[in-house]
N, C-alpha and C positions, 0 to 999 in steps of 0.2 A: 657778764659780758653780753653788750647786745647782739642780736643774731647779725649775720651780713650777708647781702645776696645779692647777685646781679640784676640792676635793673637796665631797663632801655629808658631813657629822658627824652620827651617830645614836646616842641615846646608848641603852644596852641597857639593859633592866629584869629581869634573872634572877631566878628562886626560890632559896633556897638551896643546893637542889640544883645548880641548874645553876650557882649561882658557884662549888661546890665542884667543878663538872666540868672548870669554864672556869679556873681556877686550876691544876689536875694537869695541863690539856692546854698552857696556858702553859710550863709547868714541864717537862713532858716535850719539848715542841718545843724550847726552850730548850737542853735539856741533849742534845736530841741532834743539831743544827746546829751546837752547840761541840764536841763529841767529834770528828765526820767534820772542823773545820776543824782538829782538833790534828792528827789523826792524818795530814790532807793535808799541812800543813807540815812532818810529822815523815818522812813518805815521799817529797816533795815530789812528789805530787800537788796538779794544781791545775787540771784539766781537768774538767768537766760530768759527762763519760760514765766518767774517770776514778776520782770522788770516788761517783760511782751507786754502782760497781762493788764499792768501799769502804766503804760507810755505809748503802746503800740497806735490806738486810736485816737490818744491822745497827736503825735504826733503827725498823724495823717490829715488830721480836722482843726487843728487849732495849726501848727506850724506848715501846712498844706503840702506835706512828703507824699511822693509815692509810696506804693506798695515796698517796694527795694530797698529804696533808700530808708523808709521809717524799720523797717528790721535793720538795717546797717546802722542808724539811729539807738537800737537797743543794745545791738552786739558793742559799739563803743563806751554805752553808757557802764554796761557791764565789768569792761576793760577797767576804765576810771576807777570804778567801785574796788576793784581785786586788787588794785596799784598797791602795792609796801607804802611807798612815796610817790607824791607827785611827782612826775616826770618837769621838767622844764615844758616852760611856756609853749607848746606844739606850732607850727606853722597852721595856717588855717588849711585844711587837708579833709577832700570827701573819698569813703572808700566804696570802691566801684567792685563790680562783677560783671562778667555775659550779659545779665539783664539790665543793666543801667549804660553800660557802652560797649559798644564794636567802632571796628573799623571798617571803612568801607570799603569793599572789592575794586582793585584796579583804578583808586582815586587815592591822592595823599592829605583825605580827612576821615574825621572821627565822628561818630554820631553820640550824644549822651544826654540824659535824662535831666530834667532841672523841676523846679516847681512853676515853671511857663511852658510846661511840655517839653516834649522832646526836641532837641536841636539838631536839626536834620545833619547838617554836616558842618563842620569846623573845620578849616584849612588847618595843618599842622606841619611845623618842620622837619629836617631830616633828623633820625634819632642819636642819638649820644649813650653811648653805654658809661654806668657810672657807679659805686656802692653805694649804696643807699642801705637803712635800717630797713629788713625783712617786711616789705610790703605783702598785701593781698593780691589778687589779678589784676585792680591796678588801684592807683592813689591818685587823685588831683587836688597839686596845693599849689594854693596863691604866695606868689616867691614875694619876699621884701621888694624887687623893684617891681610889681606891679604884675607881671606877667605870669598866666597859668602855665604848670609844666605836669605830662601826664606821664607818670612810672610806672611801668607794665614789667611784670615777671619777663626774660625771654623766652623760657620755656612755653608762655601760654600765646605766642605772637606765631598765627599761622593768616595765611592768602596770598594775595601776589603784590605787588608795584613796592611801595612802603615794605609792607610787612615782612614780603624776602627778605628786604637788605636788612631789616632790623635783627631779624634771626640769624640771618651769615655774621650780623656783626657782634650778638650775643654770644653766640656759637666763639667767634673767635678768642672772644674775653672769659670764656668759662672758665678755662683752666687756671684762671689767676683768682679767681672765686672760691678755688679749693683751697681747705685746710692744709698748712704748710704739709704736713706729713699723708696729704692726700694728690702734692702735685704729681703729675704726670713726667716721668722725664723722657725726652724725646730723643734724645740720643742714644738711649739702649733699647730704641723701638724698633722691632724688624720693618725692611721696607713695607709689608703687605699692612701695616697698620696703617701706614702713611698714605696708601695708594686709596683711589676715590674709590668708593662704595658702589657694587652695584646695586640698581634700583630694589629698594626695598617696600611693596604696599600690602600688607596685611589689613585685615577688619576682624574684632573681636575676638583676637586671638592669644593664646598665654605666652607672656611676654619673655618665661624660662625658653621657649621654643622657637621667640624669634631671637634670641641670643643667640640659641645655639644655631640656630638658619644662618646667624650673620659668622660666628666663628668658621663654621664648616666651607661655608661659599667662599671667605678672602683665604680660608688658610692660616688661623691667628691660634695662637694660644689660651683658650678664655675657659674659665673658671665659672660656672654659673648656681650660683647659691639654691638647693632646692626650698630655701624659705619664702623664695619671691612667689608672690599669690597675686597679681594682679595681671588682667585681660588687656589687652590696648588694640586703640586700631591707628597705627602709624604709616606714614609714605615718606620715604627716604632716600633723595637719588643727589650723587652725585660729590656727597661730604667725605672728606677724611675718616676713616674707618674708625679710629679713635676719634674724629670731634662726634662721631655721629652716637657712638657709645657713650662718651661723656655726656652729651644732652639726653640719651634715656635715662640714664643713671639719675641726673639732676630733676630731671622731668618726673621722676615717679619715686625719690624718693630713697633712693640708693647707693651704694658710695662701690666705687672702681679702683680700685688699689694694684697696685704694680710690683711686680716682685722680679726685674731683670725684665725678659720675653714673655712673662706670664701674666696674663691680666685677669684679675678676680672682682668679680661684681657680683653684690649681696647687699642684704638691708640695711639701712643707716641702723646704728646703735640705739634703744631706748633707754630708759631707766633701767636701771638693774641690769641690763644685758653687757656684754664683753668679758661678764665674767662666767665660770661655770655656776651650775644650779648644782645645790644641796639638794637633791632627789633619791631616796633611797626606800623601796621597799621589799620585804620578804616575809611569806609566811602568812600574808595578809594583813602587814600592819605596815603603817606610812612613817617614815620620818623626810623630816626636812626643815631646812634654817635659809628661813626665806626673806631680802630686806629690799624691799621697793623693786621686784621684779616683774618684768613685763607680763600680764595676765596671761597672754597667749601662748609666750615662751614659758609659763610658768605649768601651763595646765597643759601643754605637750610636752612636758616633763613628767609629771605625773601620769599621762597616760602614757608612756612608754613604762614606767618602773612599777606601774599596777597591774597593767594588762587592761583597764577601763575604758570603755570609750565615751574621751568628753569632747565637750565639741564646745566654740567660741561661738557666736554672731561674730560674722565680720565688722558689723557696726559696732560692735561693742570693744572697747581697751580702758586702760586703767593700770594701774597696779598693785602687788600683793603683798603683804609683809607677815611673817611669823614663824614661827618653831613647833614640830610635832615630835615626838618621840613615842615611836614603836604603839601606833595610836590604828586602831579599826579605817580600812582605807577608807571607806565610805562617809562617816561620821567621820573622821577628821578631813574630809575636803569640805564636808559639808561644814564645819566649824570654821574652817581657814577660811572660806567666802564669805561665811555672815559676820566674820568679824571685820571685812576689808569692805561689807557694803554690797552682797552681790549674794545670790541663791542661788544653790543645785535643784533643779529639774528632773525629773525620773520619766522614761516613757520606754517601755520595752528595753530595757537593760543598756539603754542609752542616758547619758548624763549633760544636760543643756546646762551651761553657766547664763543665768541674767543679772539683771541690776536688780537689785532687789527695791523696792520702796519700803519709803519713810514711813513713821509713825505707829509702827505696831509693838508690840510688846517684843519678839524677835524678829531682828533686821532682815534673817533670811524671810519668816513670812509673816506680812502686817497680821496676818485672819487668824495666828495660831495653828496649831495641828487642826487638820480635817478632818469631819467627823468621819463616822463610817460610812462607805456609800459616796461617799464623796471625792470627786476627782474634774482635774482640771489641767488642761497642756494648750497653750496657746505659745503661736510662730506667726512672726510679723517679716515680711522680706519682702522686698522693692514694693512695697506698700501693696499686696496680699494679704489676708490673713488665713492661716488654719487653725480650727480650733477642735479638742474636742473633751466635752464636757460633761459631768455629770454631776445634776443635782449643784452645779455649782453658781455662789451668790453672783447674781450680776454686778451688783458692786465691784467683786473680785475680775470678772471678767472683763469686764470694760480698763478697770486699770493696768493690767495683762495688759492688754492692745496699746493702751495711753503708754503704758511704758517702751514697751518695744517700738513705737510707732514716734516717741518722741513728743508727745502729744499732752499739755496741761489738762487736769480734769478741774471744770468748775462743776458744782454738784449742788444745784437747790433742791430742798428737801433731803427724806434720807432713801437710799438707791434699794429698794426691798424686792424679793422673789429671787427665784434660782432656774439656774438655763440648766437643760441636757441637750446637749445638739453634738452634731460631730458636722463640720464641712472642710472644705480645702482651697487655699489659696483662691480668695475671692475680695473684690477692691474692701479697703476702708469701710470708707461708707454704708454700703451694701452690709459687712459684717456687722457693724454698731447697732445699724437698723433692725438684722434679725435677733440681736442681744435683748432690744428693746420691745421688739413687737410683741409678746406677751404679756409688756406692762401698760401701765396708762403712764409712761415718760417718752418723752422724744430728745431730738437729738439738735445741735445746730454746731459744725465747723468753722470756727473763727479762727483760721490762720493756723496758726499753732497751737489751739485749745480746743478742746472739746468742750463743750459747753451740754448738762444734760439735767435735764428737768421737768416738770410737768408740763405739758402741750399747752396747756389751758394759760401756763404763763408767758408773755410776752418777750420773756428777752431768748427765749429759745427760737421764739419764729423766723423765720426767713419769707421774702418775698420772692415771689418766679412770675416772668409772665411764659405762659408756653403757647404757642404760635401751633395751628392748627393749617393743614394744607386741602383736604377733602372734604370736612363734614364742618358745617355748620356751627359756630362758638354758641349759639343761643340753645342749638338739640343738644350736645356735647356733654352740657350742664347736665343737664336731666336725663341720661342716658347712665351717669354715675352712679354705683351702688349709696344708699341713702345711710351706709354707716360711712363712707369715706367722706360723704358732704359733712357728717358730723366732725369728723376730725378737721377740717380746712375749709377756712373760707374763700370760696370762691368768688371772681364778680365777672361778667362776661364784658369783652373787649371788643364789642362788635367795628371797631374802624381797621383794628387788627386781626378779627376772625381770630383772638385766642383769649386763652382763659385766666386773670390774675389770680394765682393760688399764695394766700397765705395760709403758709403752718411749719410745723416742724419738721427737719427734712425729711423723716422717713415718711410722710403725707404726704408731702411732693411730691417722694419719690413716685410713692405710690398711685398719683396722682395719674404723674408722669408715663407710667407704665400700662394704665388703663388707660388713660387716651391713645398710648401710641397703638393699645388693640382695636379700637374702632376708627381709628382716623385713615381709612384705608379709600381707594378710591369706589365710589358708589357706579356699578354699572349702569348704562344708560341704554333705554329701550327704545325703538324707532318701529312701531308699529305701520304696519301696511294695511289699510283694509280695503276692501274693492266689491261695490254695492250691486250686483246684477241681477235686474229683472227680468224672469225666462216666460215668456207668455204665447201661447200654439194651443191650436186643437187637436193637434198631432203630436202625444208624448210619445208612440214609438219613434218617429221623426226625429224625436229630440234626442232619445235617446241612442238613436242611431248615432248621430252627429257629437254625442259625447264617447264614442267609442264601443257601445253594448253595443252586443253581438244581440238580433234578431231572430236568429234562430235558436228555439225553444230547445231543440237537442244537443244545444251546449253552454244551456246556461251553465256547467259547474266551471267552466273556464274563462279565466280572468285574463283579459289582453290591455292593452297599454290604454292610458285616457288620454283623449280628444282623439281618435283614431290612429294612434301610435301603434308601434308594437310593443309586445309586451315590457313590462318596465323594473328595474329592480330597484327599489326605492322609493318608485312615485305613489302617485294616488291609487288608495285600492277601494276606487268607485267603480270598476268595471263590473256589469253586474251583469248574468243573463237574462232573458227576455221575460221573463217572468216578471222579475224585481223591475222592467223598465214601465212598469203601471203610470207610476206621475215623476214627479221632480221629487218629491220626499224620500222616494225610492232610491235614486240614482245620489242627491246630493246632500243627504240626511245629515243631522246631529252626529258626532264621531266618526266623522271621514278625516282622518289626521296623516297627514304626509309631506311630500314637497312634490309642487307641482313641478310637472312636465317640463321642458325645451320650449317646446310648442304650445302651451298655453295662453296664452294671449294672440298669438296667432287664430286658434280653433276661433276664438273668442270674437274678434273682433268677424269674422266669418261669420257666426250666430249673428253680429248685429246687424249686419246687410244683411244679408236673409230675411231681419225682420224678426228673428225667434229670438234677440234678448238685447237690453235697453240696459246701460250701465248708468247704474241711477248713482253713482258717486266712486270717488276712487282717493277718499282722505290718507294723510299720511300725519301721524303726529309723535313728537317725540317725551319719553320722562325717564327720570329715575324711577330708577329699583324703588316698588315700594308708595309710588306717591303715584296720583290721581291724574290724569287727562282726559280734556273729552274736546271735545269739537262737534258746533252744529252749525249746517249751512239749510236754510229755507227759506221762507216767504212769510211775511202777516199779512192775511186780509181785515177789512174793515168794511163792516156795513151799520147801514142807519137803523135801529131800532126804536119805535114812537111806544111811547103809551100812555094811557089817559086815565088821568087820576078825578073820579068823580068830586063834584064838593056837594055839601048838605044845603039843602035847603033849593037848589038852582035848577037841580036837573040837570045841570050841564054837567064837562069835565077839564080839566087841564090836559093840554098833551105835550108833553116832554119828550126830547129827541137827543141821542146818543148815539154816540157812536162804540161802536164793541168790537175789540178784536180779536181775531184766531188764528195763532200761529200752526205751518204748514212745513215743521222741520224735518229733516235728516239728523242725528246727531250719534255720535259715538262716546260715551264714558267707558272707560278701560283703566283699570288697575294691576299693573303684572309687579311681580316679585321672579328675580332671579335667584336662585337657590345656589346652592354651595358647586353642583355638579354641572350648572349651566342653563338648567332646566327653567323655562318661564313658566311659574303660574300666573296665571291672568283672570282678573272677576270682567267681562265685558256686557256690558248694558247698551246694545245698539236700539233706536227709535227711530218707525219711521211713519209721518203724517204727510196723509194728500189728501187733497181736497176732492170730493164726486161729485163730478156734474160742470155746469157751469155757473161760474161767479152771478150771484144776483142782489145789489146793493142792499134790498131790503129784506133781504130772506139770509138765516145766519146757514151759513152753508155747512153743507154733511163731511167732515173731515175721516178719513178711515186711517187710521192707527195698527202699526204693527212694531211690537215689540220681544224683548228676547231678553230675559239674564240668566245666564251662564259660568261657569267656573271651569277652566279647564286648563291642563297643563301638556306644554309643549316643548320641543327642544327649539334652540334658536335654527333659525331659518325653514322651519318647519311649520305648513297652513291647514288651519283646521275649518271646516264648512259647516256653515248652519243655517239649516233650510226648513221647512217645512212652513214659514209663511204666506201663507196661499190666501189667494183673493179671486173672487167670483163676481162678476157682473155680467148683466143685459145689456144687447145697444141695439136700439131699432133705426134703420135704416130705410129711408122713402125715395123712393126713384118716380118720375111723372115726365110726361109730355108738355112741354111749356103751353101756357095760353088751354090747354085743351083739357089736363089733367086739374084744371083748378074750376072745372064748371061743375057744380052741384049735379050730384046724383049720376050724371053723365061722364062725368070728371073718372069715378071708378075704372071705368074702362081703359082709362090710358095712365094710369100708376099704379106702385104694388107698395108693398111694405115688408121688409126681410129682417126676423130680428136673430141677434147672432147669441150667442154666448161667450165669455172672454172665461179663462182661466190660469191663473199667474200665481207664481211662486219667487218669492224673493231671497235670494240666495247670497249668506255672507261669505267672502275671503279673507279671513285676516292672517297676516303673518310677521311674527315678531322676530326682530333682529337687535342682537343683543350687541353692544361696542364697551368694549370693557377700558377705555383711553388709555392701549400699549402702542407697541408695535404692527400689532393684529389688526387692528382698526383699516390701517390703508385698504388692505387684501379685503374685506367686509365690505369696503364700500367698493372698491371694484367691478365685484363678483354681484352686487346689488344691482352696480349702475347696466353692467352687462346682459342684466339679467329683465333690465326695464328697456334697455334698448338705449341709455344714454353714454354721453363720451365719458371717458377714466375722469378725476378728477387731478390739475397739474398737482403740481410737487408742492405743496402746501398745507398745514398740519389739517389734518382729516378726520371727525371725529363725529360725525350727523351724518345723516341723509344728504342724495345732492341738493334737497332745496333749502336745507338749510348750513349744508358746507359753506365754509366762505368764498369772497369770488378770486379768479385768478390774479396774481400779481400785477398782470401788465392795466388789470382793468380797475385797480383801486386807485384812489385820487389822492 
């Protein structure tokens, strides 16, 4: 008898377009679920994972299905293949799922998949409830007159506009869907069944407990089977108490039986069930006379009459057939499942039923008894694995996972070495990888197959490109440990900033996992440096003016710099009078702190006075790590002659060139930001001036002063380096005009004064570190405030102000 079920009929309203889409994708589906069933018959394939294996690619590339649709492609060809008999000539009919159609929210169209893309929306008419042969979540077949019609389960029809009515109008046709000896009679129903439902909205809740929520709130008589095992999340307002029970019933699988005012709901019947189980044990031995019974009902019988505890996969059913007689409980389940195709499991006095696989000498286990030493438990659930293992073949362990997981194994070469690991519920993938990482095999996921074989061979590889956000695709490369470049070919993608990795997946993985540890963002450094030249004949003077205390009977007390008072934090150049001798004293190598409030105030105070000349005030930005400099000067150029004698003449050649001398400032600076904040920094400041004055033909005396350093700082923290000192003469002529320029007599009315100059060139630098968060805004702030400039507007913020971007209203 063929099954019968309540469908909704909707009939479809295409454009031309889309009937011309919906026609090719008939026709391509069509012709490629016949191909995969010739070809199965002709190989005698006739397996799921078998006929995938066969057609799956095939149908993708040659008949151009989708993903969906080319598995719905194999499951029918399947079908065909297991038919007793042909069926009659079928309507032309695609089956559909979630992933191939929906409906659309609050519009009366349907959206679904084709080999022209997807068809965004289909006008569709109002639905029609009707029996139809037990479809899937839904079916679209082209009717003899011409017109597509789409039959959808009621039970799977949920949204608003369409979809309500279609549900209210399934809902009303259910009860004529039941088996005669399953209808409802409404006449010996108390009123509270009749009466609407109040609102019922659960999530991921067990569906025995919202029975029983829903008997206890109306008041009903209800019966609820403790065999029901499944979770639901439903919302229910406003149905007949019974229509609204009949559609969980139907929805998950259950049948609702009426006994007068008593209503019972419990599982639909399988094979073997409705009757009682032959289950008997005593004494420790098993009997029982078992014929085509439900696995689950069969081995929660068993553990009831042994005391055992066994335990199903929910994934797993089937059924079991046979007879024991007063048999070892143990070794007779264990007999009764490897002769129905299925193996006992042992882990802490716990008993797991699996499928056992094919081709081994006993069904229960292909590998034979294990040696000694040997041991092996592997658990597959919502695609997790736990495994734990000992000394056991990988071979063995992989097919474990393939099996539980559903999973075809293709296997080049032969699968050698043995795993000991123990881990827990961790993805797929992830566990096959660590199965493999001790061998020289990889891995590749193709759909429903595992695919595993040497790296080195091509049909394991896969292609990734992975996309890089911080660091550079070209450093990225070479920053890789040099056995992972061996396993996967990399090529660098410089227009995308990432990296094409061919290999097998656990490479990529691996790949994957090392990139995502350096692709972090690289801190950026905005260096301040500030060039001042201190030059006086009076260094207590100066030193006064940087805050030293003058009086010799306190030099051990340290007070605030630039005449502050004392400071907690800032600069600890305060020195007493003693140490205030010259500039080396006061502003020496390893003076590290943060300047004052008043610092540049003091400062620019020093430069009218005449006591210091800021000979530069660069500011330059880099990454962590990478090289900056900046130079700003002058080249002179002067004529230089020289005469190249020749033989014989006496005479000479003279040749004229010009030669020049650069007269820079420049800063090279290298810092690295450390894990804790901390900059180190390599800086090489240079500084050239020329003495005297320019004279075209004389190459002029340039005086050079340099410094390299290494020193580490915390961010916003200035370090000073000093002791550059320079010494010169200047003579000075004063005279009486007209009177001072007559020989001899001239003396008497001019003089000549020569002075002494001595100077000391003092560096500031202070690194500021922007790590491109949050933080950054507050950095530049506290910078710009601290230079005396305005905030910067509300604009991403991540440099200095001079090389912030400019404000909104001023971009073009």
């Amino acid at each position: 008898m063929t099954p019968i079920s309540l469908a909704a009929r909707h009939r479809l309203q295409p454009s031309p377009d889309e009937q011309r889409a919906l026609t090719a994708t008939f026709l391509a589906y069509a012709e490629a679920w016949a191909w995969i069933a010739e070809q199965g018959r002709a190989s005698g394939v006739s397996s799921l994972a078998g006929l995938h294996t066969l057609g799956y690619r095939v149908a993708r590339d040659r008949f151009g299905l989708g993903a969906n649709l080319a598995v719905r492609a194999v499951g029918r060809a399947a079908h065909e293949i297991r038919a007793a008999a042909p069926d009659a000539p079928p309507l032309p009919s695609l089956d559909l799922d979630v992933r191939t159609f929906r409906f659309l929210p609050d519009a009366d169209a349907v959206s679904l998949a084709s080999v022209h893309g997807r068809l965004r929306a289909i006008p569709i008419g109002p639905s029609v409830p009707t029996h139809q042969p037990l479809v899937s979540a839904a079916t679209l077949r082209a009717e003899p007159d011409g017109h597509y019609d789409l039959y959808v389960r009621t039970p799977v029809l949920q949204g608003t506009g369409q979809l309500v009515r279609t549900l209210l109008v399934g809902l009303l046709f259910l009860l004529l869907a039941l088996p005669a000896s399953a209808q409802i009679d409404r006449s010996a129903l108390p009123p509270a069944l009749l009466a609407p439902l109040d609102e019922v909205n659960v999530r991921d809740a067990d569906l025995r407990d919202v029975l029983r929520a829903i008997g206890a709130q109306q008041g009903i008589n209800l019966v609820v089977d403790d065999r029901i095992e499944r979770r639901v999340t439903v919302q229910l307002v406003g149905l007949p108490v019974i229509d609204a029970l009949a559609s969980l019933a139907d929805q998950y699988g259950l049948v609702l039986d009426q006994s007068g005012p008593l209503l019972r709901i419990r599982p639909a019947l399988g094979p073997g069930e409705g009757r009682a189980l032959d289950v008997r044990s005593a004494d420790g031995l098993l009997s029982l006379d078992l014929d085509d019974a439900d696995l689950g009902a069969a081995m929660r019988a068993v553990a009831r009459a042994t005391g055992l505890n066994v335990l199903v996969p929910p994934e797993l059913s089937g059924t079991v057939s046979g007879r024991l007689q007063d048999a070892p409980a143990e070794s007779g389940l264990r007999a009764l499942l490897a002769t129905n195709g299925y193996e006992l499991r042992i882990r802490d006095d716990i008993y797991l039923v699996a499928r056992a696989t094919p081709g081994g000498p006993d069904p229960a286990d292909p590998y034979g008894p294990p040696a000694p030493g040997v041991a092996l438990w592997v658990q597959v659930q919502n695609g997790l694995v736990s495994v734990d293992a000992q000394s056991a073949p990988v071979a063995r362990v992989l097919d474990e996972i393939a099996a539980q997981a559903g999973l075809s194994v293709v296997a080049y070469g032969t699968l050698d070495g043995t795993l000991t690991a123990r881990w827990s519920r961790i993805p797929l993938a992830q566990a096959v990888g660590y199965a493999l990482r001790g061998t020289s095999l990889g891995y590749r996921l193709d759909g429903p197959v595992l695919v595993v074989g040497d790296r080195t061979r091509g049909g394991i590889n896969g292609v990734e490109l992975i996309r890089l956000r911080h660091v550079r695709s070209t450093d990225a490369i070479g920053r890789l440990p040099e056995s992972l470049r061996q396993r996967a070919v990399m090529q660098d993608q410089r227009e995308q900033n990432g990296i094409l990795v061919t290999g097998s997946a656990d490479a990529v993985d691996e790949v994957r996992q090392v990139l995502s540890a350096i692709d972090i963002p690289v801190p950026q450094v905005l260096i301040e440096a500030l060039v001042v030249d201190f030059s006086t004949s009076d260094l207590s003077q100066l030193g006064l003016s940087f805050g030293v205390d003058g009086d010799p009977t306190r030099s051990g007390e340290r007070t605030g710099a630039f005449g502050s008072p004392p400071l907690g934090g800032g600069f600890d150049v305060t020195l007493g009078a003693d140490a205030a001798r010259d500039v080396v004293d006061l502003l020496g190598l390893g003076s590290i702190g943060r300047l004052p409030a008043d610092f540049y105030i003091q400062l620019q105070a020093l430069v009218q006075e005449g006591k210091a000349t800021v000979r530069s005030r660069p500011q330059i930005a880099t990454l962590s790590g990478h090289t900056a400099s900046i130079t700003v000067g002058t080249s002179q150029y002067y004529l230089l002659k020289s005469i190249v004698p020749t033989t014989g003449t006496g005479l000479g050649v003279e040749t004229e060139r010009f030669e020049k001398v650069d007269a820079n400032v420049s800063l090279v600076i290298t810092p690295w930001v450390g894990a804790s904040g901390d900059v180190t920094a390599e800086i090489k400041p240079e500084f050239s001036s020329p003495v005297g004055a320019f004279e075209a033909g004389v190459p002029p005396t340039i005086n050079s002063r340099t410094v390299d350093t290494t020193v580490r700082l915390r961010d916003g923290e200035t370090i000073i380096i000093g002791g550059l000192i320079q010494e010169s003469q200047a003579a000075t002529y004063n005279k009486v005009p007209l009177l001072g320029s007559i020989p001899l007599l001239g003396r008497l009315f001019r003089n000549r004064r020569e002075t002494a100059q001595r100077s000391e060139l003092v560096i500031f630098i202070t690194p500021h570190v922007f790590y491109g968060d949050e933080t950054d805004g507050e950095r530049t702030d506290r910078l710009n405030q601290r230079l005396g400039l305005p905030p910067l507007p509300a604009a991403p913020r991540y440099l200095a102000p001079a090389l912030a971007p400019p404000p909104q209203e001023d971009r073009p």
